[in-house]
C-alpha positions in Angstrom: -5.1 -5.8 -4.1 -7.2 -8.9 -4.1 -5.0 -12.5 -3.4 -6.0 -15.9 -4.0 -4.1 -18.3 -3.2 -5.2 -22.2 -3.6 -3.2 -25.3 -3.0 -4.4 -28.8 -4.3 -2.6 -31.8 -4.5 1.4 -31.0 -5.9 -0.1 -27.6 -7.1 -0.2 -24.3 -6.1 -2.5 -21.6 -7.9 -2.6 -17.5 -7.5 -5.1 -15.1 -8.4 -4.0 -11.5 -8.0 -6.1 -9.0 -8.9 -4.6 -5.2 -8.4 -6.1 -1.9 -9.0 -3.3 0.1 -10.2 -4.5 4.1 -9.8 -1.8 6.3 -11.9 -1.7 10.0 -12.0 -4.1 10.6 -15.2 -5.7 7.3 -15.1 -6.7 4.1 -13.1 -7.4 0.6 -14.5 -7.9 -3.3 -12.9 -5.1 -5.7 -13.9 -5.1 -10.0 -13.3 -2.2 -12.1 -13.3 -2.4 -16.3 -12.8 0.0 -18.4 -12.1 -0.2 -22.2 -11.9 3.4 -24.0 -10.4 3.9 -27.6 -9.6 5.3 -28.4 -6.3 7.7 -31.0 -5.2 6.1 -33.3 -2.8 8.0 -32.0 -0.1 7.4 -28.4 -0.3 3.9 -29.2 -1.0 3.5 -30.3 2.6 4.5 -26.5 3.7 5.1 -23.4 2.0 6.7 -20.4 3.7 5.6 -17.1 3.5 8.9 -16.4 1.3 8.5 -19.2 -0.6 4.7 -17.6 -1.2 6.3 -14.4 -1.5 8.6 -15.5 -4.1 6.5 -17.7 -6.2 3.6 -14.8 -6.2 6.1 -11.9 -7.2 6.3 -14.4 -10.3 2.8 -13.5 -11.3 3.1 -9.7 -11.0 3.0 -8.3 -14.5 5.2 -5.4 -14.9 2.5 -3.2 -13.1 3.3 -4.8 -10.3 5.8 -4.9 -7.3 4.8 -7.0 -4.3 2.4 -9.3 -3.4 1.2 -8.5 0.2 0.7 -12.0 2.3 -0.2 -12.0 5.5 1.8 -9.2 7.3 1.3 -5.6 6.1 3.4 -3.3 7.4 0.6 -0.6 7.6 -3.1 -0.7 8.5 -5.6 1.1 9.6 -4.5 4.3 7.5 -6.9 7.4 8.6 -6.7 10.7 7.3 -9.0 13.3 8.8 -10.5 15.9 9.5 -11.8 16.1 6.0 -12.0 18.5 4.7 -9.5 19.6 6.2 -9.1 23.6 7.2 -6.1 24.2 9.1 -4.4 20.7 10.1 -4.7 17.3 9.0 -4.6 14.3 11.5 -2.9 11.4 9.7 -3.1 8.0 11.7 -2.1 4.9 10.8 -0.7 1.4 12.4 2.7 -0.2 11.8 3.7 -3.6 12.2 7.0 -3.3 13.2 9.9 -0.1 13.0 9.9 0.9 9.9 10.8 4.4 7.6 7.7 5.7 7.0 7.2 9.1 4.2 4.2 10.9 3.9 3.5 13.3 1.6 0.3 15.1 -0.2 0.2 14.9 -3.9 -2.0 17.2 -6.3 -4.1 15.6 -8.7 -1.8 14.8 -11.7 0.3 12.6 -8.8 3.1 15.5 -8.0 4.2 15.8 -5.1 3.2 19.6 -3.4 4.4 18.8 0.1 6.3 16.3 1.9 4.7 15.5 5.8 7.3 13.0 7.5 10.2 10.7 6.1 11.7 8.4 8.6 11.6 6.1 11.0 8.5 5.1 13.5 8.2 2.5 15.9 5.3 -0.3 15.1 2.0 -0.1 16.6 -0.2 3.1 16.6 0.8 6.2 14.9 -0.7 9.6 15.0 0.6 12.6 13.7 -1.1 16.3 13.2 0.1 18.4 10.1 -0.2 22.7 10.1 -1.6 22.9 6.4 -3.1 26.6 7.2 -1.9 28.8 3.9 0.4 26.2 2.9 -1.8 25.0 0.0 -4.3 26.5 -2.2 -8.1 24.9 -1.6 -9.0 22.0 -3.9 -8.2 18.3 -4.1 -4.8 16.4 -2.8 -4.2 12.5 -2.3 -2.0 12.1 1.0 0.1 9.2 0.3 1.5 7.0 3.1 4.4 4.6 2.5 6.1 2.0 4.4 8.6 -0.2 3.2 7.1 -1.7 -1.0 3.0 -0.9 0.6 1.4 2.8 -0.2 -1.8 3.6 0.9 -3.1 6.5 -0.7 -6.3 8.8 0.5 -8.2 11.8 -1.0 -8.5 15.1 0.7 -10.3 18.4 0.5 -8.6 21.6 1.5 -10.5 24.0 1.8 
């Protein structure tokens, strides 16, 4: 998701460009927004007020608008393709419930990795997948908190 946010004189403007990637299809959607400040809160915006404003612009595709702080980063999936165990590393902001789980490729949900709670900074876990899934193609989906990152594996 691609952010632009611009403020000039009483006015703020956002940009928020998303690609939304759905089970059967993916497509690009935009929202703008244009709001008039106060003078006051034109001097400076908090992230929630950011936060609040931008989740104005979100189209029904959309939930959040990520800022500044993501809660994950850095998500790695490897060894790909993977054989016998998949390495799935990742860092986290701060505590937060974590669920990770491999999807086929209509988007349902074949196997369930982790759900619950990690502490922030690096994560690295290692997942048995030996004859617990047919060979093909799988989407390993990470979420924490409103972000999901979502990355394509080979089993083989």
């Amino acid at each position: 998701m691609k952010k632009h946010l611009q403020h000039f004189r009483n006015w703020l403007y956002i940009s928020v460009v998303a690609l939304i990637v759905g089970a059967n299809t993916s497509y690009a959607t935009e929202a703008h927004s244009l709001f008039k400040l106060d003078t006051a809160s034109s001097v400076s915006l908090s992230s929630n007020q950011l936060a609040s404003i931008a989740s104005r612009t979100r189209r029904d595709v959309m939930s959040t608008v990520e800022l500044n702080d993501k809660a994950i980063t850095n998500v790695k999936v490897f060894y790909n393709p993977v054989a016998e165990q998949v390495a799935v590393s990742f860092k986290l902001s701060k505590l937060s419930h974590v669920s990770i789980r491999v999807m086929d490729a209509l988007g349902n949900e074949v196997m369930s990795l982790m759900n619950g709670e990690l502490d922030g900074g690096v994560q690295s876990l290692n997942f048995d997948t030996n004859s617990k899934l047919p060979a093909g193609f799988y989407f390993v989906r990470v979420t924490s908190g409103s972000e999901t990152i979502i990355k394509r594996i080979s089993i083989r």
